[in-house]
C-alpha positions as a printed NumPy array, in Angstrom:
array([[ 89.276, -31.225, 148.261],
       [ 87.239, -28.844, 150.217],
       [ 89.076, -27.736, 153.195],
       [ 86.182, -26.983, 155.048],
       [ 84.805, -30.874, 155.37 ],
       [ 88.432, -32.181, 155.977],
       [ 88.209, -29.799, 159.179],
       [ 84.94 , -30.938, 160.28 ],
       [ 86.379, -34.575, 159.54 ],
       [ 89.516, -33.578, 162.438],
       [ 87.334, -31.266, 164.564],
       [ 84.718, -34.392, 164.849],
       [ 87.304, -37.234, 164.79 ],
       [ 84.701, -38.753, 162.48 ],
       [ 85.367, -40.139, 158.828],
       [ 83.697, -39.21 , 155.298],
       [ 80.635, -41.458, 156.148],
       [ 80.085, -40.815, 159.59 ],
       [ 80.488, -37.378, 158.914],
       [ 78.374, -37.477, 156.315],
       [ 75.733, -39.526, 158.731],
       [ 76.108, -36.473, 161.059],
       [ 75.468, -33.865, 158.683],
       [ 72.123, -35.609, 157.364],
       [ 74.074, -35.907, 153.77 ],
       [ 73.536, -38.907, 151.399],
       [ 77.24 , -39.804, 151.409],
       [ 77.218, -39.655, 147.886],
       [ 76.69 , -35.878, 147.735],
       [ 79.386, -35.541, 151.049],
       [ 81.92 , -37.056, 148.927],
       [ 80.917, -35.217, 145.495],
       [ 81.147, -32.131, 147.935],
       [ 84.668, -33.343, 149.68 ],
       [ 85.683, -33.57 , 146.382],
       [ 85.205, -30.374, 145.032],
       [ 82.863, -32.172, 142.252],
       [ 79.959, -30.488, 143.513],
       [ 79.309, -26.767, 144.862],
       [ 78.911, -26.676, 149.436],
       [ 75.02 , -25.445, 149.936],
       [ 74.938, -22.581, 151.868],
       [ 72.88 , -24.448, 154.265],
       [ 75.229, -27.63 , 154.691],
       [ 78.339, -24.162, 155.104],
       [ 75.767, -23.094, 157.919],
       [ 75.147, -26.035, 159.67 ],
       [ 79.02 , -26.835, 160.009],
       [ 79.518, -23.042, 161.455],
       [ 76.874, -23.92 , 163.775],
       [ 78.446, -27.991, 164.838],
       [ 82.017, -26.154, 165.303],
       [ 80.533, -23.45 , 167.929],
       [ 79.278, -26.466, 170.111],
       [ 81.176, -27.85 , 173.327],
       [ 83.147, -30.869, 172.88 ],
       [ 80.536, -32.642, 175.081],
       [ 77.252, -31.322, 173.318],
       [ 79.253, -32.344, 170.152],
       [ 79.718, -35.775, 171.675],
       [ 76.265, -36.1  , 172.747],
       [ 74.934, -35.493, 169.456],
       [ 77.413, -37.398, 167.261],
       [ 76.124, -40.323, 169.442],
       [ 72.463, -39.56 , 169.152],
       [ 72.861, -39.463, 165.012],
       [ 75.479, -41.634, 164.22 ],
       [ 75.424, -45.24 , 163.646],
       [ 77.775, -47.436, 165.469],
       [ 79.062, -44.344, 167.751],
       [ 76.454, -45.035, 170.948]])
């Protein structure tokens, strides 16, 4: 499992396919990734650096502008 995604998955309070909605990842490659099937881009690393330095409101406010159900 990579640790990194299960910590986005608690820091965001969001499952595997909301997360992966979030991230802009076919959930396909988010789970090959979660599982450790498939090596973390250095951009998708990046990108979760950068959604962990955010508020908890800005956070919010963009987990409801880009994922499904969560508006």
């Amino acid at each position: 499992m990579n640790q990194l995604l299960l910590d986005f998955e608690h820091h965001t309070q969001l499952g595997p396919t909301f997360a992966s909605e979030l991230l802009g990842l076919a959930y396909s490659t988010y789970a090959q990734v979660r599982s450790g099937a498939r090596p973390m881009q250095t951009y998708t690393r990046r990108h979760l650096q950068a959604l962990h330095m955010l508020s908890r409101p800005d956070l919010e406010k963009l987990i409801k502008e880009h994922v499904r159900g969560r508006n």
